[in-house]
C-alpha positions as CSV (number, residue, x, y, z in Angstrom):
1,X,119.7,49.2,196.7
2,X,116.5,50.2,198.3
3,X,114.1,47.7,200.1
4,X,111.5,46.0,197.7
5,X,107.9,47.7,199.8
6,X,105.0,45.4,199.5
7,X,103.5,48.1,197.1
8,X,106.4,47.3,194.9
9,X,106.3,43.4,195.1
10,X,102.6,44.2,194.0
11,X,103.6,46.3,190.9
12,X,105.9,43.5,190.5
13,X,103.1,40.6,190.0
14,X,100.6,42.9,188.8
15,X,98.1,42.6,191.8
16,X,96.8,45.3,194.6
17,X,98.8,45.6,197.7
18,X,96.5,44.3,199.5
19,X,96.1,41.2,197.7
20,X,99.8,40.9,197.4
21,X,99.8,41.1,201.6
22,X,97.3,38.9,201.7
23,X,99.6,36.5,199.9
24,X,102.5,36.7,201.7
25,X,100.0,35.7,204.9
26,X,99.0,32.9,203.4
27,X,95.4,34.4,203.7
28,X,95.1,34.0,199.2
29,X,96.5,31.7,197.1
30,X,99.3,32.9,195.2
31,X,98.8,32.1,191.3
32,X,101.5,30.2,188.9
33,X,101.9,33.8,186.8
34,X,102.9,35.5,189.9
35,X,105.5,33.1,190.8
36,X,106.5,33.3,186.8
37,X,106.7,37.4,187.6
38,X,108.4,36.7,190.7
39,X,111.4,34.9,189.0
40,X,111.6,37.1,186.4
41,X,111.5,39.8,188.4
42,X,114.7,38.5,190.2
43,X,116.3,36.8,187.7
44,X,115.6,33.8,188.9
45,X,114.2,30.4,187.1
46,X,110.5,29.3,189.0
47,X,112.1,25.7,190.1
48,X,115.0,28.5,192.0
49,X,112.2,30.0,193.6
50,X,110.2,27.0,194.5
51,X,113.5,25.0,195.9
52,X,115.6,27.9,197.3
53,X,115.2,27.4,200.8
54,X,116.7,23.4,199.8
55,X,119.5,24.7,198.2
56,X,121.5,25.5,201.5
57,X,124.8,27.5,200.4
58,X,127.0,27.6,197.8
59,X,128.6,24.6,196.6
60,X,132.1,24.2,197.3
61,X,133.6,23.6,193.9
62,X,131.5,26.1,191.7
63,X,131.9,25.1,187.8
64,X,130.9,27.3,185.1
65,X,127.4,25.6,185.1
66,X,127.1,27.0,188.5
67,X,128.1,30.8,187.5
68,X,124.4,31.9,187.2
69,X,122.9,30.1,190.4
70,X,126.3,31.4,192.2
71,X,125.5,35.5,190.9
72,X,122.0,35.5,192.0
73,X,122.8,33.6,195.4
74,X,124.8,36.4,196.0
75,X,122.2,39.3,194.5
76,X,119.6,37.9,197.3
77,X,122.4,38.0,199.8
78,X,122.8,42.0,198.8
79,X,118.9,42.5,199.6
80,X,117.7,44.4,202.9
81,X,116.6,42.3,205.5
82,X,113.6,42.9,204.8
83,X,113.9,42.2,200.1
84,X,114.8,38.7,202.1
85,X,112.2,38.1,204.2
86,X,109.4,39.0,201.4
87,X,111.4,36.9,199.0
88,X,112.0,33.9,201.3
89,X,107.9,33.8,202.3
90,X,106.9,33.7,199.1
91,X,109.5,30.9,198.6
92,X,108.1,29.1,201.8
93,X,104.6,29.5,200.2
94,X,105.2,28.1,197.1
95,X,107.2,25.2,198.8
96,X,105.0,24.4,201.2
97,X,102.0,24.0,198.8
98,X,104.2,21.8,196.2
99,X,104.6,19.6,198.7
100,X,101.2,19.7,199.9
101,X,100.0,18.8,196.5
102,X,102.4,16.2,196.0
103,X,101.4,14.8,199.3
104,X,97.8,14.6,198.6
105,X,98.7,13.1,194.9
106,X,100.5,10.7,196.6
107,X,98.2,9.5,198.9
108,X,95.1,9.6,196.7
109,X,97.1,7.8,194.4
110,X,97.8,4.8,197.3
111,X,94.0,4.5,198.1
């Protein structure tokens, strides 16, 4: 399996490589239908996306629920170093501005 180029991630969300570059930076936000394209793209639901760096390993007893989680665990584990790290900093980005949200919700809320 070849590496996923940024050129290909872009194809893949429908955007200009630069744009898509500028998203992985963090220099442009990254919008809810790319993250949709982005799952889809690796088979993945948007809530694995958005919470894969929290779900640390496999589970030890994996039940038949688990069977689809546990096939494209091991898919991402089969990307090129470099698949990951594109994959994982779009995962960090869309983390990291949930919680940024849900931070600021939180606290306006408490005001």
């Amino acid at each position: 399996m070849g590496g996923y180029t940024q050129q290909q991630m872009a194809d893949l969300i429908h955007t200009h490589r630069t744009g898509y570059s500028k998203m992985e930076n963090n220099q442009q936000e990254i919008p809810v239908d790319a993250l949709v394209l982005v799952a889809k793209g690796f088979g993945m639901s948007v809530d694995e996306v958005i919470y894969f760096d929290e779900k640390n390993g496999v589970p030890n007893a994996v039940s038949l629920n688990d069977k689809a989680a546990l096939e494209q665990l091991q898919l991402i584990n089969e990307l090129d170093e470099e698949e990951k790290s594109i994959l994982l900093k779009l995962i960090e980005t869309f983390v990291s501005k949930k919680r940024f949200k849900d931070y600021l919700q939180k606290n306006i809320a408490a005001l």
